[in-house]
C-alpha positions in Angstrom: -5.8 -32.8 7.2 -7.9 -29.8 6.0 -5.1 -28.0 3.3 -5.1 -23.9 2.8 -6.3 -24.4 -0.8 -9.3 -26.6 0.3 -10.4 -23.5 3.3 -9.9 -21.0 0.1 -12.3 -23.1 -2.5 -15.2 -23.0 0.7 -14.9 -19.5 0.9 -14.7 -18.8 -2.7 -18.2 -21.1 -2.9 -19.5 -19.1 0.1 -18.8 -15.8 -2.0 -20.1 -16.9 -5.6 -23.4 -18.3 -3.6 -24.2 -15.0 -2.0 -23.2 -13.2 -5.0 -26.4 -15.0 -6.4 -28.8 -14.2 -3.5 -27.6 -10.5 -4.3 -25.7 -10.0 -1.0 -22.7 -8.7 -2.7 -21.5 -7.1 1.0 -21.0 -10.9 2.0 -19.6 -12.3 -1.1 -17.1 -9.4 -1.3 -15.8 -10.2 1.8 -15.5 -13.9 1.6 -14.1 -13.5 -2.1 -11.3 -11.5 -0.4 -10.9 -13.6 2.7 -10.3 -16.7 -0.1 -7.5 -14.9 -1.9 -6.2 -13.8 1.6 -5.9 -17.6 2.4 -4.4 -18.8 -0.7 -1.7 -16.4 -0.2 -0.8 -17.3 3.0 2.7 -19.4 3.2 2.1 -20.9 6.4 -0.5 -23.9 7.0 -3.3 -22.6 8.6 -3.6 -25.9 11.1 -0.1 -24.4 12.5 -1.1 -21.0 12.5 -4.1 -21.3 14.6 -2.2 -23.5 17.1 -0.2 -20.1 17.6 -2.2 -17.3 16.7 -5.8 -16.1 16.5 -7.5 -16.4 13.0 -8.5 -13.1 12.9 -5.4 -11.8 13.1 -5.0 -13.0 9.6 -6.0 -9.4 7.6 -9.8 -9.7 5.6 -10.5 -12.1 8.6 -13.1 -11.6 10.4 -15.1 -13.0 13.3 -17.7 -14.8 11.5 -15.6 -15.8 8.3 -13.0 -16.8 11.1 -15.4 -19.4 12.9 -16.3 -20.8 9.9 -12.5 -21.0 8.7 -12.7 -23.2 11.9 -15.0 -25.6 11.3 -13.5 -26.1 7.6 -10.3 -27.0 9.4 -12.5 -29.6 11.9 -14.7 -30.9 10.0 -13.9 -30.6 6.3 -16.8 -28.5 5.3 -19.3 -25.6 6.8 -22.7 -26.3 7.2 -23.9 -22.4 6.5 -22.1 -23.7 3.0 -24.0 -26.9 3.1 -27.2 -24.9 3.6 -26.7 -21.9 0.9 -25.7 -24.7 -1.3 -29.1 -26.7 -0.9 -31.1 -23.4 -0.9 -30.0 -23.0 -4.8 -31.9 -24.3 -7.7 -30.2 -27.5 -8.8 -27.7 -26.6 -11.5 -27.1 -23.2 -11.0 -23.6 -22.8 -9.7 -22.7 -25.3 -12.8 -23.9 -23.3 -15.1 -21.9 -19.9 -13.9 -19.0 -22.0 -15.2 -19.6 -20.7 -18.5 -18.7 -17.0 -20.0 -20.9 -14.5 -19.8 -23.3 -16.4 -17.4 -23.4 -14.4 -14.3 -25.9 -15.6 -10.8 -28.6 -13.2 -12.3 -29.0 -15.2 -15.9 -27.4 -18.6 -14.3 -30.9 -18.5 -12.2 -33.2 -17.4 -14.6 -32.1 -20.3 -17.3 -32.4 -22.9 -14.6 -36.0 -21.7 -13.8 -37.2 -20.8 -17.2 -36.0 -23.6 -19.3 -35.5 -25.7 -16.4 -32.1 -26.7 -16.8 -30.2 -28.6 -14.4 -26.4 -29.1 -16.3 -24.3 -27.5 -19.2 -25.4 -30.7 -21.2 -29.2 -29.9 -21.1 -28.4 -25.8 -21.7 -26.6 -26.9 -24.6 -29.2 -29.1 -26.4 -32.0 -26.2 -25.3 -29.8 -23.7 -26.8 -29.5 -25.9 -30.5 -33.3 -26.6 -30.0 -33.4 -23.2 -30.1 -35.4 -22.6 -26.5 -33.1 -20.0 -25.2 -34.0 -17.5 -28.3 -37.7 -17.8 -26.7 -37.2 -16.4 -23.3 -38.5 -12.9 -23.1 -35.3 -10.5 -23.4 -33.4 -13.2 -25.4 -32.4 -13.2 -28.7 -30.3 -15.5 -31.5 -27.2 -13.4 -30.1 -27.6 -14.3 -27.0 -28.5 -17.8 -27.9 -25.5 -18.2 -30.4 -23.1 -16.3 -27.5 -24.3 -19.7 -25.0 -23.4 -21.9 -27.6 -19.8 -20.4 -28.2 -19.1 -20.1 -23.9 -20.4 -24.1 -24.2 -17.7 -24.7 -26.5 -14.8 -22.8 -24.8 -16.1 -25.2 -21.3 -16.1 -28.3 -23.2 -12.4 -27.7 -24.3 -11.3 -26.2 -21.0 -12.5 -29.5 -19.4 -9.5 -31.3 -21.7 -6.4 -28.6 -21.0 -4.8 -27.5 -18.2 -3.0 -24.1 -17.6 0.6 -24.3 -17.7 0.4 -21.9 -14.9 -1.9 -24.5 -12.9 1.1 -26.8 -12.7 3.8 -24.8 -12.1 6.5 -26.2 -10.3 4.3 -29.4 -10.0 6.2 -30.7 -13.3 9.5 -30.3 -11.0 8.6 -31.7 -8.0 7.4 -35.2 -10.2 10.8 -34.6 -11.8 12.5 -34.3 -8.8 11.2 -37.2 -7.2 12.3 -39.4 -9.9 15.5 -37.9 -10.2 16.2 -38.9 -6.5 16.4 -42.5 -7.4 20.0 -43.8 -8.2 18.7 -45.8 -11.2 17.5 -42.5 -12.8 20.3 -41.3 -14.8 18.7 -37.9 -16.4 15.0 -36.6 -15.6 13.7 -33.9 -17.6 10.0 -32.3 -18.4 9.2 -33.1 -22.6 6.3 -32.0 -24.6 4.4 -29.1 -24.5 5.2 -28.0 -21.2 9.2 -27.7 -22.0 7.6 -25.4 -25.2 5.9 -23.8 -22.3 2.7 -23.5 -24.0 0.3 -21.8 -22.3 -2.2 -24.3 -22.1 -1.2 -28.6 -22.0 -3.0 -31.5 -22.5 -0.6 -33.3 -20.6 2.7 -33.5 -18.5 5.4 -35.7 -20.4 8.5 -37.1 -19.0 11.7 -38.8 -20.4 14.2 -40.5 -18.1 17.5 -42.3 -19.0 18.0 -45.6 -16.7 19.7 -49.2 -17.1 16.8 -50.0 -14.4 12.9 -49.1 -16.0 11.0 -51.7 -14.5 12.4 -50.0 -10.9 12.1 -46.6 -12.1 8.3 -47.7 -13.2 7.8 -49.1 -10.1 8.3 -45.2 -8.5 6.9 -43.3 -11.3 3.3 -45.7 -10.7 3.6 -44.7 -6.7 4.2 -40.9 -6.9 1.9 -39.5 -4.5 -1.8 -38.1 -6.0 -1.8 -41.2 -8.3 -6.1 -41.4 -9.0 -5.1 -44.6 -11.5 -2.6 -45.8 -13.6 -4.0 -46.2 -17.3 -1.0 -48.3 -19.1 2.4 -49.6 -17.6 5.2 -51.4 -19.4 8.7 -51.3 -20.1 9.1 -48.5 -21.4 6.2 -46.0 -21.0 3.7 -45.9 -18.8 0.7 -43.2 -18.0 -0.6 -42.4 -14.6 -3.9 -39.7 -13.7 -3.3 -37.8 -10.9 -5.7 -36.8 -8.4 -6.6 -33.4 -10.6 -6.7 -35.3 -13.3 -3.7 -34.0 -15.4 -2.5 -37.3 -17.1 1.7 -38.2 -16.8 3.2 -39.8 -19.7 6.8 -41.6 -18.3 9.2 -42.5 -21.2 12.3 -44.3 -20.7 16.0 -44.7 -23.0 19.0 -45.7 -22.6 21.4 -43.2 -22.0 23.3 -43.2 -25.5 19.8 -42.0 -26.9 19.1 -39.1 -24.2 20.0 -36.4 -26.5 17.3 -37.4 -29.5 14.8 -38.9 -27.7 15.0 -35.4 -26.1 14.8 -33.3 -29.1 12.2 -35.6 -30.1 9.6 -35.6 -27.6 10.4 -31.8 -27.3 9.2 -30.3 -30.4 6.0 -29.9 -32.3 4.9 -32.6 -34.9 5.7 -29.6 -37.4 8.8 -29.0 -36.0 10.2 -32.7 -36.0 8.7 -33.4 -39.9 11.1 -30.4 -40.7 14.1 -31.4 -39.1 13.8 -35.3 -40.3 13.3 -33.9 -43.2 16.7 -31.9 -43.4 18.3 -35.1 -41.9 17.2 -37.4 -45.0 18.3 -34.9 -47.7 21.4 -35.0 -45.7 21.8 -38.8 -46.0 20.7 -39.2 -42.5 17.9 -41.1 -41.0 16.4 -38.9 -37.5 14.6 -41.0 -34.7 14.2 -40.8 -31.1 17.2 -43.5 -30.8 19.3 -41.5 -32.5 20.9 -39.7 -35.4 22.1 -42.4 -37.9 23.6 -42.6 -41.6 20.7 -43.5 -44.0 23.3 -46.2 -46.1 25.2 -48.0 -43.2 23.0 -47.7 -40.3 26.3 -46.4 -38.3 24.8 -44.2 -35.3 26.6 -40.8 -35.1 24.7 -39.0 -32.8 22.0 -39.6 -29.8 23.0 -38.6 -26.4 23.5 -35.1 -26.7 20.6 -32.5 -28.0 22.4 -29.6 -29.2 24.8 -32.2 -31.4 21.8 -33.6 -33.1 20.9 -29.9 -34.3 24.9 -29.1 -35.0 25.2 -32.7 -37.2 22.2 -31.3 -39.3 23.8 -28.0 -39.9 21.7 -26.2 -37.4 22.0 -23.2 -34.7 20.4 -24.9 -31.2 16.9 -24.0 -31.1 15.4 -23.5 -27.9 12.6 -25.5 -26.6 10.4 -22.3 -26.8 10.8 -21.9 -30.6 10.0 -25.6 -31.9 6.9 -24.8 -33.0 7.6 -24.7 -37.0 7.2 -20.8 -36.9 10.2 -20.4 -38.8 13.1 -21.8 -36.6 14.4 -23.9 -38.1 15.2 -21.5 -41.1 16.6 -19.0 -38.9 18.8 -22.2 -37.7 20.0 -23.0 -40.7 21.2 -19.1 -41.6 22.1 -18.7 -38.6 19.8 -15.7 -37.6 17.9 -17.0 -34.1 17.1 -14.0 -31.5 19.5 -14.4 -28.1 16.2 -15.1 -26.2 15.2 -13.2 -23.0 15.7 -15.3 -19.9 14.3 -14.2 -16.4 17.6 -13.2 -15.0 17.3 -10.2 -18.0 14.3 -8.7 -16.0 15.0 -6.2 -13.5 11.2 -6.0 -12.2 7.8 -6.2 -12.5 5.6 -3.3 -14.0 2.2 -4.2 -12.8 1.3 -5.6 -9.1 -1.8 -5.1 -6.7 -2.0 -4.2 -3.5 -4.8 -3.9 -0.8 -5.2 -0.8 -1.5 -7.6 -1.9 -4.1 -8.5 -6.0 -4.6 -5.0 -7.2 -3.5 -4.2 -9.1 -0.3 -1.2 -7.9 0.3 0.3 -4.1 1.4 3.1 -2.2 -0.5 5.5 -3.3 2.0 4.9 -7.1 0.9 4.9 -6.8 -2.4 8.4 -5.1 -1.9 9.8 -7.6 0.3 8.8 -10.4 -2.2 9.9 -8.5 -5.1 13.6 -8.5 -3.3 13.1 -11.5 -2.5 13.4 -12.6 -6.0 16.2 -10.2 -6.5 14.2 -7.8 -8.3 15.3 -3.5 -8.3 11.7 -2.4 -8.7 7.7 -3.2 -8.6 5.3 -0.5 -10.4 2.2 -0.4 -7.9 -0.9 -0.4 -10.4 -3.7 -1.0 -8.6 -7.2 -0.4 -10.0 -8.8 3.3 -10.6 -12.0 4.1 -9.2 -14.4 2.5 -12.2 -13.7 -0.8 -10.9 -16.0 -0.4 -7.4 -16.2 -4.2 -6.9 -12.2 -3.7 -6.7 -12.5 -1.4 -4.6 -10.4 1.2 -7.4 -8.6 4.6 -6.4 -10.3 7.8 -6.9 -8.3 11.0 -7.1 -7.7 11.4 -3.1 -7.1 7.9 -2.1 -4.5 7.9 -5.1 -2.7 10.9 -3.9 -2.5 9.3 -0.8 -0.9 6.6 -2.0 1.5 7.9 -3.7 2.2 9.7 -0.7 3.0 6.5 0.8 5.0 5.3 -1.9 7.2 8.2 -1.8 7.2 7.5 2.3 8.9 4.0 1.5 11.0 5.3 -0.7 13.4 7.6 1.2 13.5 4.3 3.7 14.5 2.1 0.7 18.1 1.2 0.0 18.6 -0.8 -3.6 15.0 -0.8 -4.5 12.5 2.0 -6.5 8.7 1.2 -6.2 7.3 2.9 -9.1 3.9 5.0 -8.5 1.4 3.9 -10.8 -2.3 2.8 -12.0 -4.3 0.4 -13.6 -6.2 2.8 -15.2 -9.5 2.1 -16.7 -10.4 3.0 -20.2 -14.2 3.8 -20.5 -16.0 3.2 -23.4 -14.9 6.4 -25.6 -11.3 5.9 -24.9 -10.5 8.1 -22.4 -9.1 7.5 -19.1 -10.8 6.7 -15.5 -8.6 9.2 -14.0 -8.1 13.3 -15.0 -3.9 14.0 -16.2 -4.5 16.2 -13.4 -3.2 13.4 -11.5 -1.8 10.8 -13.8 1.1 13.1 -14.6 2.5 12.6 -11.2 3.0 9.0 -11.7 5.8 7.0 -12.9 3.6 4.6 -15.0 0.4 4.5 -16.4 -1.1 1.0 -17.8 -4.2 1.6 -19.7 -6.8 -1.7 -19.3 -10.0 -2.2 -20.6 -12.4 -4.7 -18.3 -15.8 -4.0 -19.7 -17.8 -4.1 -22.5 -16.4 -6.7 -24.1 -19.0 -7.2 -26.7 -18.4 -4.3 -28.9 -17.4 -4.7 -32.2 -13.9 -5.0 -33.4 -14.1 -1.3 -34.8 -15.2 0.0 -31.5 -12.8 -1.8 -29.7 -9.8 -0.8 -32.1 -11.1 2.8 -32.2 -11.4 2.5 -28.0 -7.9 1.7 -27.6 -6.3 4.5 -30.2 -8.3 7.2 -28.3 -6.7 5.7 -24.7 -3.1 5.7 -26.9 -3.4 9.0 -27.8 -3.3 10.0 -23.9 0.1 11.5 -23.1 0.6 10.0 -19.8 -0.7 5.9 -21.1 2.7 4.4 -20.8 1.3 0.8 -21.5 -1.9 -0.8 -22.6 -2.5 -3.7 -20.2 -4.0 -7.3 -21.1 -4.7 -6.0 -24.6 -6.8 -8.6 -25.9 -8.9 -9.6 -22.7 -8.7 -13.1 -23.1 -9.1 -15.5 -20.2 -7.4 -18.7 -20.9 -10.3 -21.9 -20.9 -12.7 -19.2 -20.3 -13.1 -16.2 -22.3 -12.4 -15.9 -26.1 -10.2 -12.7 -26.3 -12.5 -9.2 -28.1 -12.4 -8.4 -31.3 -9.4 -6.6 -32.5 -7.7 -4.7 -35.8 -3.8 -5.3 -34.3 -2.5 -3.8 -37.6 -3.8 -0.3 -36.8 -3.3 -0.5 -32.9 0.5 -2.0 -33.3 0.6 1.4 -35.8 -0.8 3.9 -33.5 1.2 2.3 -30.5 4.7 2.8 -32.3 3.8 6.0 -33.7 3.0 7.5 -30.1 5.7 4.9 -28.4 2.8 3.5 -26.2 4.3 -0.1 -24.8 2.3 -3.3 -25.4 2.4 -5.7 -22.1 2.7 -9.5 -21.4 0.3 -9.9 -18.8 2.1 -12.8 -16.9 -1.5 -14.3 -14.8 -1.8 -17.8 -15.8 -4.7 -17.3 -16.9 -4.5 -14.5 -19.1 -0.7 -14.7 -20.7 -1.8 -11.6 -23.0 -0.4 -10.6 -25.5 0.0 -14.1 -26.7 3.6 -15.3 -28.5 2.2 -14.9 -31.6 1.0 -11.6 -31.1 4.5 -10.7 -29.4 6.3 -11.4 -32.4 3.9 -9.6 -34.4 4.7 -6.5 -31.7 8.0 -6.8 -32.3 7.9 -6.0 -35.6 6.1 -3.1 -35.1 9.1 -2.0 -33.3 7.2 -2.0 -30.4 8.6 -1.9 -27.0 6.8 -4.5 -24.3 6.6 -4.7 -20.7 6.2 -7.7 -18.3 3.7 -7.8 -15.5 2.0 -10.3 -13.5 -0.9 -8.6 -12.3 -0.3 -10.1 -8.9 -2.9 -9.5 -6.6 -0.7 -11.5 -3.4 2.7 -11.8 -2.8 3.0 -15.3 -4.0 1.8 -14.3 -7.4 4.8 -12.6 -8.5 6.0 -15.8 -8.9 4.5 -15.6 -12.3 6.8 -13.4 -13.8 8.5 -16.6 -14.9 5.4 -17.2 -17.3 5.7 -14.6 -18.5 9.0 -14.1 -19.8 7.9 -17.8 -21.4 5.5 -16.2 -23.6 8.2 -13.5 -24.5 10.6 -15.9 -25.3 7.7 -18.4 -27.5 7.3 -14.7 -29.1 11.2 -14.4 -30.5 11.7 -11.4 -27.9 15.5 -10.4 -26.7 16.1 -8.2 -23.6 16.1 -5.1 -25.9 12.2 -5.8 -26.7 11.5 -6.0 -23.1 11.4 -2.3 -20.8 11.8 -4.4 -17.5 15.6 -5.7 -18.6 16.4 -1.9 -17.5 17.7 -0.9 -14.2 16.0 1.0 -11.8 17.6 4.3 -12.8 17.5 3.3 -17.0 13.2 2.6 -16.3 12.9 5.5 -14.5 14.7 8.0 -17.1 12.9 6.0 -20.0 9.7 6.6 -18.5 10.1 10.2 -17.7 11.5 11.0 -20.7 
């Protein structure tokens, strides 16, 4: 059976390819028809059985028929075609930074290059410099995009497996010889990016429990099984680590699969001078061997004299001395945030209308959504220009009187051009309730033009928040250069926000970075840049990062009300 996700990658293929031929009228509409699709909540086998494809918005006749044939045969032989028609290699090598269809082709004929592999050992034979137009920059820039690939190919984003860590917990947990389940490693730090998925149980029963763990479904192989651990590769190959203890040892087996290597040195280190010897067994004294402690976390922490440290902070960033004086932060948690401050509609590149993003906002039990779709700069996003923002907000302000218990906030993702100022005139940004400021271009200027870029958008009276601040793309683009010391400065003197940008792949600001914003006394917002309903489900993400950042609900402007956000932001 064809899946929704397997329709979406064809069409997103079918978009990058004629993206190369320069048909950018085609791969525009298949690129959106692919984000309509992997939206949709509903299988598209079942849908079709009721309703016609093109009901489906951004589907149209001809992407329709070949949705069609996806779903009978598996593939589409226009794809098939397009795909054959290309020079061998090129779609590989758009996988890298800064390697668009235009340059993608051009290597592949000039050097001809078939793989990543033989781009890199032209590039360090120094080939690429050659080409006429080329230079060492561009040469050494290659190299770097080859490097960020290579290590992408070994991580995964924590957003790429959200809520598949749960469902492999929840299948174990349904067996009665699983006594406790829970997610370890990395993932419980919520990092933003993994290596891999571990797991600890508690059972009387492992070889059973192994037994299940080796037959979840997606298993591609099982690399080691015994007793007591065993490792499994699933079909997109993210490896599983199972562990198993007994119950009596839950508690420090937890705390010790759970932290960083840094973090777990530290605290076996205040367990010896104690007298105490720390394992994942157990909490024992060093003279006797008498086990005090094991099957609870938060005693193994209290036994050493320590606050409980949340999974988040175990990172060896200073925890554990906050622990010991007793001066942790009262973390965020998602049930602090009140809404999310920057969504995208269809207005612009989004696949879903106001009206959805609402209903999935209050869905989730959220009081408000700032609409922030793109400003006219961004054409390939279709972005507002004066009028068709003014008629939005019109809308906006339609839906509002109709709303009972729920404020969507009229805003923009505004562009900031090159010299710092703003896509859009005040003219019309001052009748909006919130303003994020973005940069998405021209990301190869140097750290004192990008610093002195962002001031000049700060000092804009109506820039409420700068968006994805460092313009990272997680696994594919190194974040620009940046001076944080003098933007964090400007940003607190003119009380411009900084914002967690809660996209899996993006989760900018970073946690380090938060904390650093926090001592700024700057104020931060959380959005997901959704651009479909679905996507708001990211919001979870990012209060992660905010939390790996040492941020409370007072450091976060979306723990407000609806009535607190709006009187903040207008005054």
């Amino acid at each position: 059976m064809v899946s929704n996700s397997k329709v979406s990658e064809a069409l997103f293929e079918l978009g990058e390819i004629f993206a190369i031929k320069g048909d950018l009228f085609r791969s525009r509409a298949f690129l959106k028809a692919a984000r309509r699709i992997a939206s949709l909540s509903i299988d598209l086998q079942e849908y079709r059985r009721e309703s016609d494809l093109t009901s489906i918005p951004d589907v149209g006749k001809g992407i329709a028929k070949i949705i069609g044939e996806i779903l009978d045969t598996g593939t589409s032989v226009e794809l098939e075609e397009l795909k054959e028609s290309l020079p061998q290699g090129v779609r590989e090598l758009m996988q890298l930074e800064g390697v668009g269809p235009k340059l993608a082709l051009r290597l592949a004929r000039e050097l001809g290059v078939t793989t990543i592999e033989e781009l890199e050992t032209a590039a360090r034979e120094g080939r690429i410099k050659l080409l006429k137009g080329f230079g060492e920059k561009t040469e050494a820039n290659i190299l770097r995009s080859i490097e960020v690939f290579k290590s992408s190919r070994e991580r995964f984003l924590l957003g790429a497996i959200l809520g598949l860590e749960r469902a492999i917990v929840d299948y174990l947990a349904a067996s009665e010889e699983v006594l406790k389940a829970e997610i370890v490693g990395s993932v419980r730090r919520r990092k933003e990016t993994i290596g891999d998925l571990d797991i600890l149980v508690a059972s009387n029963n492992p070889e059973e429990v192994m037994e299940r763990f080796t037959s979840i479904p997606n298993v591609d192989s099982i690399l080691s099984k015994g007793s007591r651990k065993s490792t499994i590769r699933l079909s997109n190959n993210l490896k599983v680590d199972l562990l198993i203890v007994s119950l009596d040892s839950w508690g420090s087996a937890l705390q010790y699969f759970t932290g960083s290597k840094e973090h777990n040195v530290k605290v076996r280190r205040i367990a010896a001078k104690k007298g105490f010897k720390l394992n994942e067994y157990g909490l024992y004294l060093r003279e006797t061997g008498q086990k005090i402690g094991g099957e609870n976390e938060s005693e193994i922490y209290s036994l050493l004299g320590l606050d409980w440290i949340e999974p988040e902070l175990r990172e060896d960033h200073g925890e554990v001395e906050a622990a010991s004086s007793h001066s942790l932060p009262k973390l965020i948690t998602l049930t602090d945030v009140k809404g999310d401050l920057h969504v995208h509609t269809d207005w612009s590149d989004g696949v879903g209308s106001i009206q959805d993003m609402v209903e999935k906002a209050r869905r989730m039990r959220l009081e408000y959504i700032a609409i922030c779709d793109h400003s006219k700069s961004l054409a390939i996003a279709r972005g507002l220009d004066e009028e068709r923002l003014r008629s939005q907000i019109t809308e906006i302000d339609r839906l509002n009187e109709r709303l009972e218990g729920f404020v969507i906030l009229k805003g923009i993702e505004c562009d900031i051009k090159s010299d710092g100022r703003l896509d859009l005139p005040n003219n019309v940004l001052k009748d909006l309730d919130y303003v994020v400021g973005s940069i998405h271009s021209g990301f190869k200027s140097s750290e004192e033009e990008m610093t002195d870029r962002l001031i000049a958008a700060m000092q804009n009276e109506y820039v409420d928040t700068i968006g994805h601040l460092t313009g990272r793309l997680l696994l594919k683009r190194q974040p620009y250069p940046l001076n944080l010391d003098k933007i964090f400065e400007a940003a607190a003197s003119r009380g411009v926000m900084m914002e967690i940008n809660a996209f899996p792949d993006r989760l900018d600001l970073n946690d380090i970075y938060c904390r650093k914003a926090k001592g700024a006394n700057i104020t931060m917002s959380i959005g997901t840049d959704a651009h479909a309903p679905n996507q708001m489900d990211f919001l979870s993400l990012g209060v992660d990062v905010a939390r790996r950042g040492w941020l409370e609900a007072v450091n976060v402007i979306n723990t407000l009300n609806a009535k607190e956000i709006l009187n903040r932001l207008r005054g």
